[in-house]
N, C-alpha and C positions, 0 to 999 in steps of 0.2 A: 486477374488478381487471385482468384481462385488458384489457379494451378501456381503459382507463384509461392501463395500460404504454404501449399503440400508440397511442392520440394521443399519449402523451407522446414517442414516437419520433417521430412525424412531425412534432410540432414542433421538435424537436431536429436535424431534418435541413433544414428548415426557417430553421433560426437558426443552421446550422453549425457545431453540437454535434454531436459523436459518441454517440449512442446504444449503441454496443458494448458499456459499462463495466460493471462488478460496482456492487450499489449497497450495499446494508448488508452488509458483509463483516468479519469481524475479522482479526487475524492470530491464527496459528496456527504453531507450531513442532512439524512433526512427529518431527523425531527427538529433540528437548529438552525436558525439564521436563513427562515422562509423557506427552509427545504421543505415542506411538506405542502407546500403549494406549487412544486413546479408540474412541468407536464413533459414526458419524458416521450412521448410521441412526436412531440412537436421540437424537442431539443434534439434528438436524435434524426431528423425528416433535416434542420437546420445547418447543423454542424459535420455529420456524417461520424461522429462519435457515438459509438454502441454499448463499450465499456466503462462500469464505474465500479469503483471501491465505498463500502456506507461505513461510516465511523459513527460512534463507536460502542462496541460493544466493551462495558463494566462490572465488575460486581456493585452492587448496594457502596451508596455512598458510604453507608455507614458498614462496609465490611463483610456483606455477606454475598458466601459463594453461590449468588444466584445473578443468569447473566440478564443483564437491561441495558438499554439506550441509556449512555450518558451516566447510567450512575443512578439514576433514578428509580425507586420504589416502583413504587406506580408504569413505570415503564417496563416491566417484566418481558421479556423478549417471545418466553412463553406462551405469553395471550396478547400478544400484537396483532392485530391487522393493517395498520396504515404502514408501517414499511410495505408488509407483505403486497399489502399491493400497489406500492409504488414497484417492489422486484416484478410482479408479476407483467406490471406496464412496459417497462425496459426489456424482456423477453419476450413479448408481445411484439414489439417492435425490430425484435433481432438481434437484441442485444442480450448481456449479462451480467452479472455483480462478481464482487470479490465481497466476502467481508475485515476490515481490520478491527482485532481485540488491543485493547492499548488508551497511547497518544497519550500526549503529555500531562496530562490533568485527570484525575477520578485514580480509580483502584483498581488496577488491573487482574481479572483470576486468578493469577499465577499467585499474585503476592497474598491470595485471603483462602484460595479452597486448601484444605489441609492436608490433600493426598495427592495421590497421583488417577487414582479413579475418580472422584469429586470433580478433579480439573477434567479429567475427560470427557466426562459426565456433560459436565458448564458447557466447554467449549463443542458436545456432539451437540446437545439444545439446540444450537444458534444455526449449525450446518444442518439439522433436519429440517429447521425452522424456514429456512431460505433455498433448501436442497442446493448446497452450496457445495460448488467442485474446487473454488481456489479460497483459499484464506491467506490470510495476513496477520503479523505478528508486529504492532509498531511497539517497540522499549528503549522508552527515552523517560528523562528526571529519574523519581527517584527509584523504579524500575531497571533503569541501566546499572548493573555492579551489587544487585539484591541477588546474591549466589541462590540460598532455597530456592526464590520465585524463578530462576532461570532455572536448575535445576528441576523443579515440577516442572515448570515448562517443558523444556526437551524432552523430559521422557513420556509428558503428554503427547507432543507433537508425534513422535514414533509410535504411541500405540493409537492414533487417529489414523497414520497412513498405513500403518498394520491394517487396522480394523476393517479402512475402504479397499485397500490391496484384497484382504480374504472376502469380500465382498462382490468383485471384478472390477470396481474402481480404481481412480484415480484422483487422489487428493494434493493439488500443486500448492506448496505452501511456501510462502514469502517471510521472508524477515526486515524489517524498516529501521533503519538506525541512525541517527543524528550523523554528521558530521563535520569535521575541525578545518581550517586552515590549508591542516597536510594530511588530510585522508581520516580514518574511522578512529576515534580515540583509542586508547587502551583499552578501557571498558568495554566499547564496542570490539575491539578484534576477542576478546575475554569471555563477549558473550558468543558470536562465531566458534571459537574453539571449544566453547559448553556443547552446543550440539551436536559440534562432533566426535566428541567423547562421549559422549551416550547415543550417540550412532542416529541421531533424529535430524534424516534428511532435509537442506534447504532447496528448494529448487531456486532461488530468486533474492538476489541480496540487492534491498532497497536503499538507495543511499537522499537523505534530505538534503541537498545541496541549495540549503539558503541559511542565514541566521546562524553564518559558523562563524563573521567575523569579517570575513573578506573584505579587499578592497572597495567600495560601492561607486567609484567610478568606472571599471573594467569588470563588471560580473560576469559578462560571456565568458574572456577569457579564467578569471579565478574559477568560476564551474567549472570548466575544463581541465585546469590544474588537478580539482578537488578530486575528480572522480579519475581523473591519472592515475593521482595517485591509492585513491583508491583499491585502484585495479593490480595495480603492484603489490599491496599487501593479499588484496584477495586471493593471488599467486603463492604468496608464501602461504598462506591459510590452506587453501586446497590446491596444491603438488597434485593430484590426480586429472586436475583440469587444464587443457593446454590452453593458447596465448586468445582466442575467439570462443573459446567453451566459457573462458570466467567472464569475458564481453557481455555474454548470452546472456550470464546468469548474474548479472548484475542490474538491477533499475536506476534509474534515474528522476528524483521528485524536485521540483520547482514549486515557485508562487508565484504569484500571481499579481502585480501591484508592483507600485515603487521601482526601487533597482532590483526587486526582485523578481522581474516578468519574464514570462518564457519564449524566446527570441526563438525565431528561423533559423540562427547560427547554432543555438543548442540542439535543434530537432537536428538538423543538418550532423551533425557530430553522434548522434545518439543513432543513425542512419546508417553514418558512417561507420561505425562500432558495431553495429549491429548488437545494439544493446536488447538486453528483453523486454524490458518495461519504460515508458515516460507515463507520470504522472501529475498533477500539478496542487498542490492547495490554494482553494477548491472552487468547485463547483459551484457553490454555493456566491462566492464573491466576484464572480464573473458578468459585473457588471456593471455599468456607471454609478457612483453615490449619487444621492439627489441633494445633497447637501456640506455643510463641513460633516467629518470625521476625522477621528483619530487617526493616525499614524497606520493602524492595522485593524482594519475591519473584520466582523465576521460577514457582513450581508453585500460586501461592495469592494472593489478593488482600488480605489482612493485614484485612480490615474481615467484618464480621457479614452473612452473605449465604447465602441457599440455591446448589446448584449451578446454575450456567448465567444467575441473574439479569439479570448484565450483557448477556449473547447476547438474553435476553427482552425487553431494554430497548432493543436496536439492531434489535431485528424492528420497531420502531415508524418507524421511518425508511422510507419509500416513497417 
């Protein structure tokens, strides 16, 4: 498996893919919805998933450009310890994080710190904080089509991988973005073409293939449409990248529940693409309810499942 990895790095350096990236990862909410009670020795020993992404990092609910879990005061990301050693426990075991700043709810830094050094500032915080090699940028509501907040954005983004470049690192950064029916709205391709006009490399374009609409009798296949066509604009977006380079650098996000569970037929396809990333939302709802719930839980997957199934299902992605 090993020598397997390293050829697949060298051609990916090779074809001017970034090799850095987490590959089968889910998300995780460590301080939300029982997250700060798992045990990531014993999920990791289970499932054979080493990879996780922690959501999310916020400014202040109330708008200021200082980074915290959630959005919360009190939550200063500054003077954390219980993530920290939830990351420390997951690398202890072999494994490693990503962090995404964003997702759909709170106030993302781009949209409240007022510079471009401020955002840099916020967003190093969080990477010293975790000594974080990959990050994530999730911009969706009202983040998606906030021209300033992407603008700060990008050209935060460039001078973070400046910063770790003159350093001797490597900073692989992602981007996450909702998508329609027929591939990345306008908005979304809007924001893609932001960073690359201000020259603030993506390694990794995330795509949310659930909750776009689609048909819910046939989700394998409408997934697969979705990120078709995906892939097709991505082509037009980046001309620099040939027909397996934009595969690479494209991820793949599910859920977890309902019609929207991560099937053997998406791993299989995401395999066969040789996509860079599967993901799933999340971690945290990977497991039976004990009871009624709503439609979309944060702590349970509303469907018939032993613990961690879904995590056993995205260990099939290599």
């Amino acid at each position: 498996m090993l020598a397997l990895r390293i050829a697949a790095c060298v051609l990916s350096v090779i074809s001017a893919v970034n090799c850095g990236g987490l590959r089968a990862a889910p998300y995780y909410m460590p301080l939300d919805n029982n997250g700060q009670d798992f045990d990531f020795s014993q999920i990791i020993k289970q499932t054979g998933v080493k990879q996780f992404i922690l959501a999310f990092p916020l400014a202040t609910d109330d708008g200021k450009c200082i980074p915290t879990w959630d959005g919360k005061a009190n939550l200063k990301i500054a003077d954390d310890t219980v993530v920290l050693g939830k990351v420390k426990q997951i690398r202890a075991s072999g494994g490693d994080v990503s962090v995404s700043f964003g997702g759909y709810n709170g106030v993302e830094l781009g949209h409240v710190c007022g510079d471009v050094n401020a955002l840099v500032n916020a967003y190093q915080t969080v990477i010293d904080k975790y000594s974080l090699t990959n990050v994530d940028f999730d911009i969706e509501g009202d983040d998606l089509g906030d021209v300033q907040g992407e603008t700060l954005r990008a050209k935060a983004i460039k001078v973070l991988k400046d910063n770790a470049k003159a350093k001797g690192k490597d900073l692989f950064v992602t981007l996450t973005l909702p998508s329609t029916t027929v591939g990345l709205s306008e908005l979304g391709k809007a924001e893609i073409k932001r960073t690359l006009d201000l020259g603030a490399h993506i390694d990794l374009y995330k795509i949310m293939a659930f909750d776009y609409g689609g048909p819910g009798a046939d989700q394998v296949n409408s997934v697969i449409t979705v990120m078709e066509d995906v892939h097709k604009q991505l082509k037009q977006l980046r001309p620099d990248l040939n027909e397996q380079q934009v595969y690479a650098s494209t991820g793949l996000i599910l859920m977890n529940g309902h019609t929207d569970q991560p099937s053997e037929k998406l791993i299989d396809y995401a395999n066969q693409k040789k996509l860079g990333r599967v993901s799933y939302w999340a971690l945290n709802r990977d497991r039976q309810c004990t009871g009624p719930v709503g439609w979309v839980n944060g702590t349970c997957s509303s469907v018939t499942q032993q613990p961690w199934d879904f995590t056993k299902t995205l260990a099939n992605f290599h």
